[in-house]
Backbone and ligand atoms as CSV (ligand in chain L), in Angstrom:
chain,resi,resn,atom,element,x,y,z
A,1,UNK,N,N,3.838,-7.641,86.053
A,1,UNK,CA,C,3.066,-8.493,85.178
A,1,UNK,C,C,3.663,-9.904,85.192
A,2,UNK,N,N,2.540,-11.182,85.480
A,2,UNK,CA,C,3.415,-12.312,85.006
A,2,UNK,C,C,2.616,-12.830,84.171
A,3,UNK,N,N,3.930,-13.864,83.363
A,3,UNK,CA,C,3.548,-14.636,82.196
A,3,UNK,C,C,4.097,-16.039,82.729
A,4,UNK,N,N,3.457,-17.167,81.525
A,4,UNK,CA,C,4.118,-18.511,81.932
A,4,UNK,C,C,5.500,-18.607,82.455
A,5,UNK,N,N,5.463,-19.453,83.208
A,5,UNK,CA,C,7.308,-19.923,83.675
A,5,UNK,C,C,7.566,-20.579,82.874
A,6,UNK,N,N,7.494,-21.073,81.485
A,6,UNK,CA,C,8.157,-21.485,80.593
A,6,UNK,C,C,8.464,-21.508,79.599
A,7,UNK,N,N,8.216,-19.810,79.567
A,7,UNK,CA,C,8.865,-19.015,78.401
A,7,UNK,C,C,10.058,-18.720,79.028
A,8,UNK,N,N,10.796,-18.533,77.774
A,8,UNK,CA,C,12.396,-17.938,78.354
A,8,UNK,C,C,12.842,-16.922,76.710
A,9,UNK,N,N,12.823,-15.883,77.509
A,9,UNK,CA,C,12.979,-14.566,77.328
A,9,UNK,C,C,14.343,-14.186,76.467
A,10,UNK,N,N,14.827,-14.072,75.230
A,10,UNK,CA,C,15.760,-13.594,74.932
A,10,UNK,C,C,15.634,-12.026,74.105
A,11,UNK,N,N,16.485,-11.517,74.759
A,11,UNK,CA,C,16.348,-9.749,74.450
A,11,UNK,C,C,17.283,-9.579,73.272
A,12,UNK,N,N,17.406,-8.391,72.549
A,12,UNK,CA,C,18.068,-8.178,71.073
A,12,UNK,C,C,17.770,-6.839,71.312
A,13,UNK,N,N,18.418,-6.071,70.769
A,13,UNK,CA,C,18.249,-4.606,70.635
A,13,UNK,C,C,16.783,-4.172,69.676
A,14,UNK,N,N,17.146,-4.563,69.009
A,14,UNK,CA,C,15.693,-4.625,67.867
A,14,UNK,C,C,15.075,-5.815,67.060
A,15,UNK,N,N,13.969,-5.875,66.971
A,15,UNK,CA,C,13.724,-6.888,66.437
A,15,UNK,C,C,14.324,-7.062,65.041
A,16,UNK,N,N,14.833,-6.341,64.307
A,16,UNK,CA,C,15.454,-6.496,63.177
A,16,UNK,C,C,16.734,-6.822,62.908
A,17,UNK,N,N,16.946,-6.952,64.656
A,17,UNK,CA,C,18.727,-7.791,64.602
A,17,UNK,C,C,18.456,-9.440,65.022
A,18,UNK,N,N,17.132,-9.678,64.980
A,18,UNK,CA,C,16.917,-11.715,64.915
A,18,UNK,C,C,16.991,-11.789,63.552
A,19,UNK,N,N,18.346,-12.573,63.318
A,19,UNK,CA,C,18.431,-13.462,62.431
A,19,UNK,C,C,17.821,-15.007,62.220
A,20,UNK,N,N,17.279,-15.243,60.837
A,20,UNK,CA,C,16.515,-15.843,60.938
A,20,UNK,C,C,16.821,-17.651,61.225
A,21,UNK,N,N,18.740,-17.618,61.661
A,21,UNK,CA,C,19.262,-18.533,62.273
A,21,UNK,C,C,18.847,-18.679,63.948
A,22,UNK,N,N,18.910,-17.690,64.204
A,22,UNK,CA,C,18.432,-17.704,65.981
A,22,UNK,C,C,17.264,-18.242,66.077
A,23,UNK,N,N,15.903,-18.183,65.041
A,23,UNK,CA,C,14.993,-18.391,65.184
A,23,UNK,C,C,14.597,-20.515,65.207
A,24,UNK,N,N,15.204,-20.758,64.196
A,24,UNK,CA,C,15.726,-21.892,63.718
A,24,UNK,C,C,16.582,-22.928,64.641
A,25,UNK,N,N,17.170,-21.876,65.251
A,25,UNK,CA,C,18.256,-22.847,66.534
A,25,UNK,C,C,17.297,-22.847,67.701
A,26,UNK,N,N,16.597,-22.148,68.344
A,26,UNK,CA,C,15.885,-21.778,69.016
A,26,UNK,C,C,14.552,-23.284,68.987
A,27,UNK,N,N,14.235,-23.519,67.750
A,27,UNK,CA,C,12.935,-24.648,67.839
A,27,UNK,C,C,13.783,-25.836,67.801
A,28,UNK,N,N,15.553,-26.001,67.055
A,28,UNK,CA,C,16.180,-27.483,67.258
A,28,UNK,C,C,16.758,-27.668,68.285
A,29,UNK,N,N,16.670,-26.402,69.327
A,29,UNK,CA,C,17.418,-26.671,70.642
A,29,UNK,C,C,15.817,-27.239,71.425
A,30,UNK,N,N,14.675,-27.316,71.172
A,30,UNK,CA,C,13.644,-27.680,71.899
A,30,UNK,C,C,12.346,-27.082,71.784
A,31,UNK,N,N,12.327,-25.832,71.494
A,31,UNK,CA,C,11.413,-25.278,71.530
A,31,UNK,C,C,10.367,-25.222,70.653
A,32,UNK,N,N,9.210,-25.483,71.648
A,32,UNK,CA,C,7.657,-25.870,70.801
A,32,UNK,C,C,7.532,-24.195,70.380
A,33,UNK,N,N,7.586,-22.899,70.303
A,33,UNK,CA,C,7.012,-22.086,69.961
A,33,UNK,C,C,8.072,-20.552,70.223
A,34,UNK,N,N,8.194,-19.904,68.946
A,34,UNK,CA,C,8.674,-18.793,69.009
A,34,UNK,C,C,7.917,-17.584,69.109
A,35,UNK,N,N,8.144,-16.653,70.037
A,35,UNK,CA,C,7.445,-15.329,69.749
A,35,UNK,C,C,8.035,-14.295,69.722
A,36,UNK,N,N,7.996,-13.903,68.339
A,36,UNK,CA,C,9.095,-12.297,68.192
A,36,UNK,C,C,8.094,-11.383,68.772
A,37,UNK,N,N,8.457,-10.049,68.902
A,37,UNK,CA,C,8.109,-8.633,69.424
A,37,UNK,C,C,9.071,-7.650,68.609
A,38,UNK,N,N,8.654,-6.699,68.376
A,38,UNK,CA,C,9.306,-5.552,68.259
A,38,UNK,C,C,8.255,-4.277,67.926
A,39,UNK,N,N,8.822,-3.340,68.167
A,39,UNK,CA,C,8.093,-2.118,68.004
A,39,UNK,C,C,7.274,-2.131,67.254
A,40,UNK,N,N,5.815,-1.049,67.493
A,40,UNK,CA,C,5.107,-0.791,66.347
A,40,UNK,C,C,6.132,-0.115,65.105
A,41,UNK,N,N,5.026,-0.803,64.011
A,41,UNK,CA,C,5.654,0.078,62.932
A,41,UNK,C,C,5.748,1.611,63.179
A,42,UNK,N,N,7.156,1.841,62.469
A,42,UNK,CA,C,7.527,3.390,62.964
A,42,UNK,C,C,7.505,3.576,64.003
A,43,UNK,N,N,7.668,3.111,65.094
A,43,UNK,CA,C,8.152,3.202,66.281
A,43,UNK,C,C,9.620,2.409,66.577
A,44,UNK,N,N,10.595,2.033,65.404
A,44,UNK,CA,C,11.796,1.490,65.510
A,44,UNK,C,C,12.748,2.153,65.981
A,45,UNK,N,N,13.672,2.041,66.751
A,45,UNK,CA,C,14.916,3.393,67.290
A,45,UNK,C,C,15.358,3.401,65.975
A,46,UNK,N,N,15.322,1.973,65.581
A,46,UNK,CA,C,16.725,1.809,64.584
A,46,UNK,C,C,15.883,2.100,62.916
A,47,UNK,N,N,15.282,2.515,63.061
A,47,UNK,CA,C,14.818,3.143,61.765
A,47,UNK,C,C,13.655,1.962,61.205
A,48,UNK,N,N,14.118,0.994,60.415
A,48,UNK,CA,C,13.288,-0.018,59.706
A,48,UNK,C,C,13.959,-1.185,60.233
A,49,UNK,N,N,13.989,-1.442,61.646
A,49,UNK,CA,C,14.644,-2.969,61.498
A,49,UNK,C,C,13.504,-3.707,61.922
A,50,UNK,N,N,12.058,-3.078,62.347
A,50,UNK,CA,C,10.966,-4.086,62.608
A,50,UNK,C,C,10.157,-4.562,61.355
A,51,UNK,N,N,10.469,-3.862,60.092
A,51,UNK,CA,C,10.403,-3.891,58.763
A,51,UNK,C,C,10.773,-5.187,58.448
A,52,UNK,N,N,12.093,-5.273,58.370
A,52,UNK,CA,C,13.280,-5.897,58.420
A,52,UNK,C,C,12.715,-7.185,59.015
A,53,UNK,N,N,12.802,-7.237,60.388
A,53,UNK,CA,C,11.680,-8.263,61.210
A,53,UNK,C,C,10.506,-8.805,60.036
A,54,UNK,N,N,9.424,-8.320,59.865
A,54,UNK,CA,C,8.546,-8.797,59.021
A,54,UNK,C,C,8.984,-9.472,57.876
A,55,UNK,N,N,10.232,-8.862,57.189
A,55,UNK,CA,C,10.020,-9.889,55.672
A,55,UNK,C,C,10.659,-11.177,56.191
A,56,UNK,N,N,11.744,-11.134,56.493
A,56,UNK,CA,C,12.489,-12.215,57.444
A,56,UNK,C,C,10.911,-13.317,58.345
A,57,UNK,N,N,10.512,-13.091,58.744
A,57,UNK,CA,C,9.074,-13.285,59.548
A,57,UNK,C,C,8.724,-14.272,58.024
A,58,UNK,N,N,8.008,-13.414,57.544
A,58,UNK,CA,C,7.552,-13.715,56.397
A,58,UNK,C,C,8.367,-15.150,55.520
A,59,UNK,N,N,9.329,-14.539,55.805
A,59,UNK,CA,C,10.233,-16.211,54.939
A,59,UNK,C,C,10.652,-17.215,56.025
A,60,UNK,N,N,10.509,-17.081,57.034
A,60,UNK,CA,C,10.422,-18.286,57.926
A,60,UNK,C,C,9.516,-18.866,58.466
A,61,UNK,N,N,8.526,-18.543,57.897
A,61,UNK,CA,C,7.071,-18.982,57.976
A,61,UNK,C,C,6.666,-20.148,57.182
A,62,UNK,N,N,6.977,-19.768,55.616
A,62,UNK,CA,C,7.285,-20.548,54.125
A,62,UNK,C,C,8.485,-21.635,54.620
A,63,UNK,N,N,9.198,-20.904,55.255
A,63,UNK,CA,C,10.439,-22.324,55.496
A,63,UNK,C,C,10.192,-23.357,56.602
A,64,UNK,N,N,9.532,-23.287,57.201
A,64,UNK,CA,C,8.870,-23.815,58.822
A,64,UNK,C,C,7.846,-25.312,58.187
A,65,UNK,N,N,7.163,-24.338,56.967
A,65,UNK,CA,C,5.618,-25.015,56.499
A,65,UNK,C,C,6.289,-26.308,56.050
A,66,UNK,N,N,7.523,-25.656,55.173
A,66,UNK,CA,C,7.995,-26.584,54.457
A,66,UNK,C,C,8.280,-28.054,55.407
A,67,UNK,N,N,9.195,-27.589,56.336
A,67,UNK,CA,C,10.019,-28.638,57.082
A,67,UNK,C,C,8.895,-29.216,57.994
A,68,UNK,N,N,7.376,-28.781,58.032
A,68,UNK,CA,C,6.451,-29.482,58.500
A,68,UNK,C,C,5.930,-29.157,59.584
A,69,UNK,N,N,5.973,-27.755,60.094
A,69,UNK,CA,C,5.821,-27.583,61.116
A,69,UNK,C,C,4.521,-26.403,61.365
A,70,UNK,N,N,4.321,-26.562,62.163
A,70,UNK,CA,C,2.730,-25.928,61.695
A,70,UNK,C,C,3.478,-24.370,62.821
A,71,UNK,N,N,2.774,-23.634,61.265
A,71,UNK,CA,C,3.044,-22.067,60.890
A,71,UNK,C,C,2.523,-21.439,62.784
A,72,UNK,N,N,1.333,-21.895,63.161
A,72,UNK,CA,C,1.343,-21.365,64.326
A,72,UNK,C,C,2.171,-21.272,65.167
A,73,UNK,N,N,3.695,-22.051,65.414
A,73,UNK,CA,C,4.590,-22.044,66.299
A,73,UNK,C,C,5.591,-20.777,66.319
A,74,UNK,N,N,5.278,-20.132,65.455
A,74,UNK,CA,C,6.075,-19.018,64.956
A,74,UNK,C,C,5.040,-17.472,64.624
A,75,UNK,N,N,5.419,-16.646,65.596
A,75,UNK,CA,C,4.285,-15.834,65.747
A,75,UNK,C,C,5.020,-14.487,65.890
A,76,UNK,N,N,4.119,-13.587,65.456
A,76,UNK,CA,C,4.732,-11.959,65.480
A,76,UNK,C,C,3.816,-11.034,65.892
A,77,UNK,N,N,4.258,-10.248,67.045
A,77,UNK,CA,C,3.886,-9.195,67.121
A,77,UNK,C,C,4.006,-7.780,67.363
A,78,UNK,N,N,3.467,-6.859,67.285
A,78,UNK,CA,C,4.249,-5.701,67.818
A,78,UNK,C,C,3.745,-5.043,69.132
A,79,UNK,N,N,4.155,-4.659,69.631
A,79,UNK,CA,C,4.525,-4.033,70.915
A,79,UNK,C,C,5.308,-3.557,71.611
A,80,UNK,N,N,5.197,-2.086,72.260
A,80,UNK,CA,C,5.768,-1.599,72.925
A,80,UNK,C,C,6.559,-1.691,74.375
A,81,UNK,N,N,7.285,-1.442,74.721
A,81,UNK,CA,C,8.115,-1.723,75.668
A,81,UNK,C,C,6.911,-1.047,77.112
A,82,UNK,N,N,5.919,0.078,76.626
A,82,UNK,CA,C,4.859,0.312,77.969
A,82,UNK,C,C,4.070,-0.433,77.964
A,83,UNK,N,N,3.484,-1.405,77.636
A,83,UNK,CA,C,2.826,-2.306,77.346
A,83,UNK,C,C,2.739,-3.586,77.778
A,84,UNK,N,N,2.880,-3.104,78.996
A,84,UNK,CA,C,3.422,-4.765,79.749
A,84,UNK,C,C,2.191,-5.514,79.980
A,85,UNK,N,N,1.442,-5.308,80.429
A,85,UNK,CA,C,-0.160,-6.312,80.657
A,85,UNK,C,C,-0.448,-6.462,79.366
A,86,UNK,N,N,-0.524,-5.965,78.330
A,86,UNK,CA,C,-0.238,-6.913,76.644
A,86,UNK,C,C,0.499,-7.503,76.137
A,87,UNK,N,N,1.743,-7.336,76.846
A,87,UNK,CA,C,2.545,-8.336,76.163
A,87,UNK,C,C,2.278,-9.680,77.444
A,88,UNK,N,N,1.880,-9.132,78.896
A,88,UNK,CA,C,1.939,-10.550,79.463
A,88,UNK,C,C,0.604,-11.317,78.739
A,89,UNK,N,N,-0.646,-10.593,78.360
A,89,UNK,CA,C,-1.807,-11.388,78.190
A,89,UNK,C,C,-1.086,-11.813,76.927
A,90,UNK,N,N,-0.718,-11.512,75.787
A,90,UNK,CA,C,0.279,-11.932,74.691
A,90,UNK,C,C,0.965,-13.689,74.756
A,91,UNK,N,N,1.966,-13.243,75.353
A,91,UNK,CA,C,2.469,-14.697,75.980
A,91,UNK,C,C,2.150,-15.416,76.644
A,92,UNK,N,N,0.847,-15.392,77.423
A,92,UNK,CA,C,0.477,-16.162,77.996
A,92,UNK,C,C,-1.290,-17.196,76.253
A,93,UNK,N,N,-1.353,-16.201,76.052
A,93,UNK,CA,C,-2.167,-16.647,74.644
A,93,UNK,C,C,-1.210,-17.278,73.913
A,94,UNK,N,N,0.001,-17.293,73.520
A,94,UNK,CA,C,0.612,-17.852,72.710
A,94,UNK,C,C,0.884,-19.107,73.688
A,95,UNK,N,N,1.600,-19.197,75.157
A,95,UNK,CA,C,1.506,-20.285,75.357
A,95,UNK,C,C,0.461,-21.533,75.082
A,96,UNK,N,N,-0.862,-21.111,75.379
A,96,UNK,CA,C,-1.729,-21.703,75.392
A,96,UNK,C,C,-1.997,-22.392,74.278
A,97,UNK,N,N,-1.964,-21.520,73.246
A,97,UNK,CA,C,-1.599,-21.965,71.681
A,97,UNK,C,C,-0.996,-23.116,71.563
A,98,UNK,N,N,0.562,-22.586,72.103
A,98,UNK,CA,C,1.749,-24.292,71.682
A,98,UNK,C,C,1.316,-25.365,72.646
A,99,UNK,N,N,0.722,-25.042,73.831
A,99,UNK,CA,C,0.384,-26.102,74.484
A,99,UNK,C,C,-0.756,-27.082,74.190
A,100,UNK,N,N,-1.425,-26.340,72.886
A,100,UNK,CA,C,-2.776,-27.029,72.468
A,100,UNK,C,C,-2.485,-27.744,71.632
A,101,UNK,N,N,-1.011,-27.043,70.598
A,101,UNK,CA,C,-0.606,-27.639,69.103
A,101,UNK,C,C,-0.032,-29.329,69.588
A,102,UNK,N,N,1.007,-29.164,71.482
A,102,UNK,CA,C,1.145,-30.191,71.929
A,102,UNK,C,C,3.246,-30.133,71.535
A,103,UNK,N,N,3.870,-31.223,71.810
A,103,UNK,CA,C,5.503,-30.854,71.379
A,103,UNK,C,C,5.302,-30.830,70.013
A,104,UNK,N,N,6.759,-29.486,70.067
A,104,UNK,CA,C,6.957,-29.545,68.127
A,104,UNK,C,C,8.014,-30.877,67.694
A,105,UNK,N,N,7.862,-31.284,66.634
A,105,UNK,CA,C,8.769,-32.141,65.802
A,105,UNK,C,C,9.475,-31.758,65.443
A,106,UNK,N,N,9.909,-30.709,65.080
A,106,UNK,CA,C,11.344,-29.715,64.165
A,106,UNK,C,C,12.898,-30.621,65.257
A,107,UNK,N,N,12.473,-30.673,65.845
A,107,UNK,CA,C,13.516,-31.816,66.226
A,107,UNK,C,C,14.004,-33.063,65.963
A,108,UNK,N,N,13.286,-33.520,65.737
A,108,UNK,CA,C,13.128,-34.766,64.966
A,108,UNK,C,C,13.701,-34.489,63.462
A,109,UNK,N,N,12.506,-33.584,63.088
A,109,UNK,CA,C,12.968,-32.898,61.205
A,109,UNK,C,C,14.383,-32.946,60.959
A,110,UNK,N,N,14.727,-32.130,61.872
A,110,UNK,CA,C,16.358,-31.222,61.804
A,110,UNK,C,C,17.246,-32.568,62.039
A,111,UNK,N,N,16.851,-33.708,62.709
A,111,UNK,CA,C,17.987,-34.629,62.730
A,111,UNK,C,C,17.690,-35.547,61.564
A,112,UNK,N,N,16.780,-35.955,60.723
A,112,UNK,CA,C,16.812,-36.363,59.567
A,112,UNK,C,C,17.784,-35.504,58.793
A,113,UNK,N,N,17.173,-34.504,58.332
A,113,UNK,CA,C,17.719,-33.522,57.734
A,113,UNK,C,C,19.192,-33.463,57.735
A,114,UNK,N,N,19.947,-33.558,58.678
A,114,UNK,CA,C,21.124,-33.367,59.190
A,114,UNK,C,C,22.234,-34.501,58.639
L,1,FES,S1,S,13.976,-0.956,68.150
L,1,FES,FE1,FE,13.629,-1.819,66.205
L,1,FES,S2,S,11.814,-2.932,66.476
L,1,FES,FE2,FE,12.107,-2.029,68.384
């Protein structure tokens, strides 16, 4: 399956081990658009860490809005590891997305801020 060449791929055991600092460093190191994954619900090895994923999700969404950044750059979904022609049509829809929203500012934000 391929997806854009300009996504870049970082793996985690579960989605419930992204802290919601990785997510955050991740858009002030450059990046126009995040996309988590993790298992369907109840399909976690690790019990509830895609749970876990969602509320976290959920409050960096509210924190994103705040700092001005439009909520679409930050996206969740679930999916399975057999599932590869959905997760490529996936990322390739989300690219298209950040490429429409155009560059993010959270760069800019974060050095005021700072
Ligand atoms: S192993 Fe926890 S979300 Fe996939």
């Amino acid at each position: 399956m391929e997806y854009k060449s300009n996504v870049r791929v970082v793996r985690v055991m579960c989605s419930g081990r992204i802290e919601p600092t990785f997510v955050l460093r991740a858009f002030t190191k450059g990046a126009d658009g995040v996309l988590i994954c993790g298992c369907h619900p109840g399909d976690c090895h690790y019990q509830e860490g895609n749970y876990r994923c969602l509320r976290r999700f959920l409050l960096l969404q509210k924190y994103i809005r705040q700092l001005g950044i439009e909520t679409e750059r930050l996206k969740l979904e679930w999916i399975s590891a057999s599932e590869g022609k959905q997760f490529a049509e996936l990322v390739n829809s989300f690219t298209e997305t950040i490429t429409e929203l155009g560059p993010s500012k959270i760069k800019e934000t974060m050095k005021v801020l700072a």
